[in-house]
C-alpha positions, -999 to +999 in steps of 0.1 A: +238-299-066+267-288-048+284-277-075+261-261-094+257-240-064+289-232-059+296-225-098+263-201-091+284-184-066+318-179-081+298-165-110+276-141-086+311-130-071+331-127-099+301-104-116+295-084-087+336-077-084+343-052-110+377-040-120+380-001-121+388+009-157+422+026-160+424+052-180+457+073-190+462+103-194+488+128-220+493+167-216+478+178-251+501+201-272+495+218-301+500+195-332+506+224-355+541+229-336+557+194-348+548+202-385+564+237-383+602+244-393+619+264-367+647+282-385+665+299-355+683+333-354+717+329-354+722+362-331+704+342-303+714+309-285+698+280-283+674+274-251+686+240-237+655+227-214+679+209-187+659+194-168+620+199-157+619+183-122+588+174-098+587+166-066+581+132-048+541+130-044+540+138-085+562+110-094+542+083-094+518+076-122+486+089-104+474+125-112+467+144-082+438+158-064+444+182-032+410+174-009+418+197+022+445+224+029+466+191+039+454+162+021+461+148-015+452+123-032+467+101-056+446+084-081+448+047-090+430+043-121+438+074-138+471+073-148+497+095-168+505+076-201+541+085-195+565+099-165+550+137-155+586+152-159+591+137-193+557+149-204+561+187-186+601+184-206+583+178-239+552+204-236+576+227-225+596+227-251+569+227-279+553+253-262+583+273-258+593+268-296+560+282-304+563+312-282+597+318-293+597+312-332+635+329-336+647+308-313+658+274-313+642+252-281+659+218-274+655+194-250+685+181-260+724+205-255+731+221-290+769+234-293+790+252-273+763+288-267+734+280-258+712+293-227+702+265-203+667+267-186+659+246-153+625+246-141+614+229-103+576+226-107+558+224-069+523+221-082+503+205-104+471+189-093+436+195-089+419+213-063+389+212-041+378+242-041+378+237-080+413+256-090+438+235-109+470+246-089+505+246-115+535+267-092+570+268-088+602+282-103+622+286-134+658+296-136+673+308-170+713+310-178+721+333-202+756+349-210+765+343-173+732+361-161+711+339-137+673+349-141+646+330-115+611+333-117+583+321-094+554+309-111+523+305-092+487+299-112+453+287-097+429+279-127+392+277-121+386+243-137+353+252-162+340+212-161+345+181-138+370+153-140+398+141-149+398+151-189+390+188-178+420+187-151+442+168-173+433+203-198+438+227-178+464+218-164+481+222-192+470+259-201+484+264-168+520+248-181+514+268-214+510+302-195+545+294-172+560+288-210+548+321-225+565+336-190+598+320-195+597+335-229+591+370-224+616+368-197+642+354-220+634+376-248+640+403-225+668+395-209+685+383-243+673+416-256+655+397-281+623+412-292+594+410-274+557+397-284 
């Protein structure tokens, strides 16, 4: 009898305990930009992507939710598939390829001309007064020229959780790459869009 009861109670406990379901999380990107051949102008430079770099609280594997003017959150069940920085490095350069179709974007150095872009991203979370926050700054060397840009968006988020964020978050990031080209097509005297 004892046991019975206790096997009654090990099963009552171990329904009752359910595990939260972790789910990850990618930055979409356009799938239309992998299958497309960039041929590059040979007037222009390469744009070398350096580095894309984030700071400590969006480094872990948690996406981020801001619930007061001081307080953020970090979730524990919905994750980022991959590192942020790696993810922001890869969007940005897809996006930027897209943006910039004579150019050449690489995340990688190509030869021995080639522009180098840095970009320290500040924000990128979620809100609570429903904005999706993406800020911070680029900085663009090109001939010896040192161009730096602030970039600070607040995106009313159209639906609720974490896909929704996850999306508009990255229109956000997509809107900081259409910046960083016109910027760069300006300053390289390229032409503009």
């Amino acid at each position: 009898m004892r046991k019975s009861l206790f096997a009654a109670a090990v099963l009552l406990m171990v329904g009752c305990s359910s595990t939260p379901t972790t789910t990850y999380y990618q930055l979409p990107t356009d799938s239309t930009v992998s299958a497309v051949t960039t041929t590059a102008d040979s007037t222009q430079p390469a744009i070398w992507v350096e580095q894309v770099s984030v700071p400590d609280y969006l480094v872990g594997n948690g996406l981020v939710y801001q619930t007061s003017e001081v307080k953020y959150v970090i979730a524990t069940s919905n994750l980022w598939g991959s590192p942020l920085d790696q993810q922001l490095k890869q969007t940005l350069v897809s996006n930027l390829s897209r943006a910039m179709p004579g150019r050449l974007v690489s995340a990688t150095p190509l030869g021995d001309t080639h522009d180098t872009l840095d970009v320290s991203v500040s924000g990128f979370h979620g809100r609570y007064d429903g904005r999706v926050i993406v800020s911070g700054a680029w900085v663009l060397q090109h001939q010896g020229q040192i161009t730096r840009r602030e970039f600070n968006l607040a995106l009313p988020q159209q639906q609720d959780g974490y896909d929704a964020l996850v999306k508009t978050l990255a229109q956000g990031w997509q809107q900081v790459a259409q910046q960083i080209a016109q910027n760069s097509q300006a300053s390289s005297g390229g032409l503009t869009r």
